[in-house]
C-alpha positions in Angstrom: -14.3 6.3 34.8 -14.1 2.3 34.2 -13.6 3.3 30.1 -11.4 6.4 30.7 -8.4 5.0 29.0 -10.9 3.9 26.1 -11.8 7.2 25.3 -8.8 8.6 25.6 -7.7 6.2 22.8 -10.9 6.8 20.7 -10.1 11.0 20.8 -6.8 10.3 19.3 -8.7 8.2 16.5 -11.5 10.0 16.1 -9.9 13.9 16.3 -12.0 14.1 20.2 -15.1 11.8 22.0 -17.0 12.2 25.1 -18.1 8.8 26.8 -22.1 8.7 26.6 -22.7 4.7 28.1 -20.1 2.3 29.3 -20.8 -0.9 27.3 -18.2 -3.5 28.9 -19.9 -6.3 30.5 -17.3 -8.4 30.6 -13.0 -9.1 30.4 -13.2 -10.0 27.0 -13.0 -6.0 26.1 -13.8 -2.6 26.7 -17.2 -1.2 24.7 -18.5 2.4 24.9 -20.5 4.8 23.2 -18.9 8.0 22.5 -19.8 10.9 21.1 -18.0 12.2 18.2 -17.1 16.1 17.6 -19.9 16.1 15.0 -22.1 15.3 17.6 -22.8 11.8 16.1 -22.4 8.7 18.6 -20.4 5.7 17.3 -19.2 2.6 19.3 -15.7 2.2 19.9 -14.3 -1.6 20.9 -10.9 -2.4 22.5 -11.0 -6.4 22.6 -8.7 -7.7 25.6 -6.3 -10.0 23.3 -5.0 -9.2 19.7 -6.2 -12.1 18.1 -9.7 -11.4 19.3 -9.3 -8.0 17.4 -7.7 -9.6 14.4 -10.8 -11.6 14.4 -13.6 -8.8 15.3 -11.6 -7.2 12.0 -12.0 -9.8 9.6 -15.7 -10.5 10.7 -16.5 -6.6 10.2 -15.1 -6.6 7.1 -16.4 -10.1 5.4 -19.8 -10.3 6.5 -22.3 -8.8 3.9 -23.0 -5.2 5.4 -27.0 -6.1 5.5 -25.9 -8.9 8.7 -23.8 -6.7 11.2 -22.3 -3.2 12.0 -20.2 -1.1 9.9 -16.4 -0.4 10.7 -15.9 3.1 10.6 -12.2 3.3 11.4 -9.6 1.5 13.5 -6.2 2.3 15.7 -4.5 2.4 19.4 -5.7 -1.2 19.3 -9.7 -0.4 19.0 -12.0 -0.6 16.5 -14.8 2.3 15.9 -18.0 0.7 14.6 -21.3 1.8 13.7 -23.6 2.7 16.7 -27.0 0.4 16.2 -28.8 2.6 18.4 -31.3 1.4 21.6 -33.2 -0.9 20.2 -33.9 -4.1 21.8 -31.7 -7.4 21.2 -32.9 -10.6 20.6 -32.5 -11.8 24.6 -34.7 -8.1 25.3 -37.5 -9.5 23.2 -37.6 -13.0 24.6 -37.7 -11.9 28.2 -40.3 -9.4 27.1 -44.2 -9.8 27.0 -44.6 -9.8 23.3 -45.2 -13.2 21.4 -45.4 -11.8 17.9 -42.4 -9.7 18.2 -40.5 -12.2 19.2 -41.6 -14.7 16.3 -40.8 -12.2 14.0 -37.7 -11.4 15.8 -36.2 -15.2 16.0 -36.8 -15.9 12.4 -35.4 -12.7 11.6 -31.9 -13.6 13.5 -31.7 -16.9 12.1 -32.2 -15.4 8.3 -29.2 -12.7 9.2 -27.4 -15.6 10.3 -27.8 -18.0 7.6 -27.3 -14.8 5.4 -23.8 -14.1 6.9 -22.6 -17.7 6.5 -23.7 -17.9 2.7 -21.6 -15.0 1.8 -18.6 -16.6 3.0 -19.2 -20.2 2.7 -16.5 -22.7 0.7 -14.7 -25.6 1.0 -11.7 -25.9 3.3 -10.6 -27.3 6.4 -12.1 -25.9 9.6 -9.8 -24.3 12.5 -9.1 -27.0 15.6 -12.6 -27.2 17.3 -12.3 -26.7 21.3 -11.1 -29.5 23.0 -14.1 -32.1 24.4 -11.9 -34.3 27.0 -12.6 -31.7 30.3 -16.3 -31.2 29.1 -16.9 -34.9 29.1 -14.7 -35.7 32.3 -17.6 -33.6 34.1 -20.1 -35.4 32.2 -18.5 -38.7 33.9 -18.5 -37.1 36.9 -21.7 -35.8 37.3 -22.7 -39.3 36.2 -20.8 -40.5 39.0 -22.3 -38.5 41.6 -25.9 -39.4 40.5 -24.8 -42.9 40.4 -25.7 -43.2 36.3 -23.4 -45.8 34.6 -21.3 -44.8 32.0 -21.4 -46.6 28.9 -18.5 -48.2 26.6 -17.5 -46.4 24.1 -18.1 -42.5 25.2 -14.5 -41.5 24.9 -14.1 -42.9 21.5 -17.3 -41.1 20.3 -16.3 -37.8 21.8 -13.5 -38.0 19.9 -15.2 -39.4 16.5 -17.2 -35.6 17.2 -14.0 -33.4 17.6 -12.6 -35.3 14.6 -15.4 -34.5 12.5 -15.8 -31.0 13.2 -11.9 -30.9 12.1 -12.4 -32.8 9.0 -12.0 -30.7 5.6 -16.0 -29.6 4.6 -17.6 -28.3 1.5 -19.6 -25.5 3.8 -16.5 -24.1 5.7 -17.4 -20.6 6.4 -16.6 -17.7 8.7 -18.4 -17.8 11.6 -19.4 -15.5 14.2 -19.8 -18.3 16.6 -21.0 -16.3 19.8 -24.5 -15.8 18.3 -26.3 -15.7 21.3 -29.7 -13.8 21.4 -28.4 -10.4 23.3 -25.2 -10.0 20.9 -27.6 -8.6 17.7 -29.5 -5.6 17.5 -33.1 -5.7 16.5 -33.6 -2.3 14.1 -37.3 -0.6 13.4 -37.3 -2.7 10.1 -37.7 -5.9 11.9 -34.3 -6.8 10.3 -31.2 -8.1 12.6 -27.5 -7.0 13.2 -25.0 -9.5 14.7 -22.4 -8.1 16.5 -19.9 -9.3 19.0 -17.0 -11.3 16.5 -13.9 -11.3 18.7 -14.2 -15.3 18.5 -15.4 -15.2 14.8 -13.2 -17.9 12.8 -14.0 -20.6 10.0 -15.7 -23.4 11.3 -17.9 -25.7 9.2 -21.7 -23.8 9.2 -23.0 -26.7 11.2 -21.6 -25.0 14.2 -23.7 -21.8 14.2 -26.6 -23.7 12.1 -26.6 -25.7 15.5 -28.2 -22.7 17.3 -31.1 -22.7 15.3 -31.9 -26.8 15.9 -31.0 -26.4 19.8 -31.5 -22.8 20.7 -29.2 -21.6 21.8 -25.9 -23.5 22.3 -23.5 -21.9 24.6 -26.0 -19.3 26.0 -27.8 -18.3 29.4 -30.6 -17.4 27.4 -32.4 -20.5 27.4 -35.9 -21.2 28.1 -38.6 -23.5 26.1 -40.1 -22.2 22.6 -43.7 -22.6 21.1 -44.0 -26.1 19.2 -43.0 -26.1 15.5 -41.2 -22.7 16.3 -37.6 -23.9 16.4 -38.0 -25.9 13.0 -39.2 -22.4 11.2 -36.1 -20.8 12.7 -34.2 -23.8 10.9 -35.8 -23.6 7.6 -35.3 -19.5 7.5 -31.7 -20.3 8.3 -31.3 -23.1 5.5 -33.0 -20.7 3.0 -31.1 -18.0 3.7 -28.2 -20.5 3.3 -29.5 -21.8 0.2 -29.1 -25.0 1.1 -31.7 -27.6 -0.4 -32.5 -31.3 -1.8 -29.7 -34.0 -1.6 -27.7 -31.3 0.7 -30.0 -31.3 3.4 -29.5 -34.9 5.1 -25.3 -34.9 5.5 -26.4 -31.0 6.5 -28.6 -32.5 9.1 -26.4 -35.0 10.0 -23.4 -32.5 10.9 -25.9 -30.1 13.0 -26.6 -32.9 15.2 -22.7 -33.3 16.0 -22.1 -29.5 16.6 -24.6 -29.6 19.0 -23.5 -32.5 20.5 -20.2 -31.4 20.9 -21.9 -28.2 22.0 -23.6 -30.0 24.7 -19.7 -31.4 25.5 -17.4 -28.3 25.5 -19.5 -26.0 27.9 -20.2 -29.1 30.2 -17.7 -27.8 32.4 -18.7 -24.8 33.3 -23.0 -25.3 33.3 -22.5 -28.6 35.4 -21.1 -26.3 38.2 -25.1 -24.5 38.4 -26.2 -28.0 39.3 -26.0 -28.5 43.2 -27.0 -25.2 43.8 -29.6 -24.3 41.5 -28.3 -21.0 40.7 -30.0 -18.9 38.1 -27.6 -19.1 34.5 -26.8 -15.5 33.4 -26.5 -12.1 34.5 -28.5 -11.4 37.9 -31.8 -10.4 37.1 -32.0 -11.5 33.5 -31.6 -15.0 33.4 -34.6 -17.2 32.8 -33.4 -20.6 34.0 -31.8 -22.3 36.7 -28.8 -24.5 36.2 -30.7 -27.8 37.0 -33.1 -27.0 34.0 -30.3 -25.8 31.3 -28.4 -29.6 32.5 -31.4 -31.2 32.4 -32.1 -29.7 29.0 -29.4 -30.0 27.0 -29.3 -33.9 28.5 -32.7 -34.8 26.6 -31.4 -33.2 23.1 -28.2 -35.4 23.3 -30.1 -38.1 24.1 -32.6 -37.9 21.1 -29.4 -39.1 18.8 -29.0 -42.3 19.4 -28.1 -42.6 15.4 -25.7 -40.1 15.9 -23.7 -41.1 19.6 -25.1 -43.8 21.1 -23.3 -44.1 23.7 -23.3 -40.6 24.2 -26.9 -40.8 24.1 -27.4 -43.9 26.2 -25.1 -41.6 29.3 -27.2 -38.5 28.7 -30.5 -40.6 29.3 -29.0 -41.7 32.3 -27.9 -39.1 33.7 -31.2 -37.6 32.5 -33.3 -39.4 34.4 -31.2 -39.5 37.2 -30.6 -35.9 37.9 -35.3 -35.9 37.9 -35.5 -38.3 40.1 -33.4 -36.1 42.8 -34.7 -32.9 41.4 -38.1 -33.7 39.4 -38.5 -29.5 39.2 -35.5 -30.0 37.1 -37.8 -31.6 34.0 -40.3 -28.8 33.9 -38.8 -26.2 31.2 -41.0 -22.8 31.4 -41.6 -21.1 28.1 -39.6 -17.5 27.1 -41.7 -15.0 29.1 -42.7 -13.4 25.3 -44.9 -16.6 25.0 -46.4 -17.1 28.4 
């Protein structure tokens, strides 16, 4: 039994509990659903570090109760949280074969999302953003390789980004920042549960607002979405938010440097799908190949030349340099919901 020592843990918590699913998919922690002596089922969480459960914690207990899970109870280093039941996440829905569901279903998610950050939002000083120096040294690299020059002046703009994601902000708020579409739960309501905090911590909302504008950041679960869908996701974020008027622009203007710094810190580890091709995510879920997610997140960067021109001017580059030895590369298939 892969969780036996979980449930071992969670019977001294919860006064017994029989394993009913092993939820652990990867070593950040150990997830089951367990069955409780009153025959309910409940999910019980034992994240792998004790900061990443310090941080589960505060996200459970901050974020309005309408946006994510309930904790139940806590102890022997685990966390017992409300069981959201079967129901498909956000990633289920995309890969399905239903287009209004999945409408429905991304606005929804950005709403919860915006919803969560309002509650907590206020000025402060972010935590240190992750470090951009080994994401951009593969970005040289790869350049390198596909013999793109590199412009003057990347360095210093990589590190005018980190700088600004570390600079004091009037919308500092607790984020979940893992928001990818299979860590949520779609309910029968057509309303959304995040869940999934163990790297929740205060970062300005322009970092999870980012994975509205370029869906979706950090995760395997990209493919191409209907035209004008993206900006409704956006604007239900922003109203949930209740961010308006004057607001919006500097708003704007930080979104498009999380991304970009995005686009930076997992650099590292999406360049390595490139020679190969291989499919990005879990085997026989993922709905792109490496060159495509590159390719991809190459062509945002480089539509902010306001923003990092430099940064934009190596992105083209490399851009149009990574089609012209792969032209499959540029050809970005729709989520199978909208095909």
């Amino acid at each position: 039994m892969a969780v036996g020592g979980l449930v071992e843990r969670a019977r001294a918590v919860l006064g017994g509990a029989e394993l009913v699913d092993d939820l652990t998919f990867s070593g950040r922690a150990e997830v089951a659903r367990v069955r409780r002596p009153d025959g309910t089922t409940v999910i019980v969480k034992a994240p792998a570090r004790p900061e990443a459960l310090r941080r589960e914690t505060e996200a459970l207990l901050t974020f309005p109760p309408d946006t994510r899970p309930a904790l139940l109870a806590s102890g022997e280093g685990l966390l017992v949280i409300e069981d959201l039941g079967l129901g498909p996440s956000l990633a289920d829905v995309l890969v399905g074969s239903d287009p209004q569901l999945a409408e429905r279903a991304l606005e929804a998610w950005a709403r919860t999302l915006g919803s969560a950050l309002r509650a907590t939002t206020r000025p402060g000083r972010p935590e240190p953003p992750d470090d951009l120096a080994p994401g951009l040294a593969a970005f040289e690299e790869l350049a390198a390789e596909l013999g793109a020059p590199v412009p003057a002046g990347v360095a210093e703009e990589a590190q005018a980004l980190a700088q600004s994601l570390a600079a004091p902000t009037v919308w500092l708020a607790l984020c979940p920042s893992d928001t990818c579409p299979d860590n949520n739960r779609l309910l029968p309501d057509g309303s959304v549960r995040l869940f999934d905090f163990e790297n929740a911590g205060w970062r300005s909302a322009a970092s999870e607002a980012a994975y509205c504008r370029v869906p979706f950041c950090t995760c395997w679960c990209v493919n191409r979405l209907p035209e004008g869908l993206t900006a409704r996701m956006e604007q239900a974020f922003l109203d949930a938010f209740g961010l308006a008027g004057e607001d919006l622009g500097p708003f704007g203007a930080a979104v498009d440097r999380a991304a970009a710094a995005y686009t930076l810190s997992t650099f590292e580890w999406f360049r390595r799908f490139v020679h190969d091709d291989r499919p990005v995510g879990p085997p026989g879920r993922a709905v792109i190949t490496g060159r495509r997610y590159v390719y991809a997140r190459l062509v945002a960067m480089a539509a902010w030349p306001d923003r990092s021109p430099a940064l934009a001017e190596l992105a083209a580059g490399v851009a149009d340099r990574l089609i012209a030895r792969w032209p499959a590369a540029a050809v970005m298939p729709l989520y199978p919901a909208f095909r």
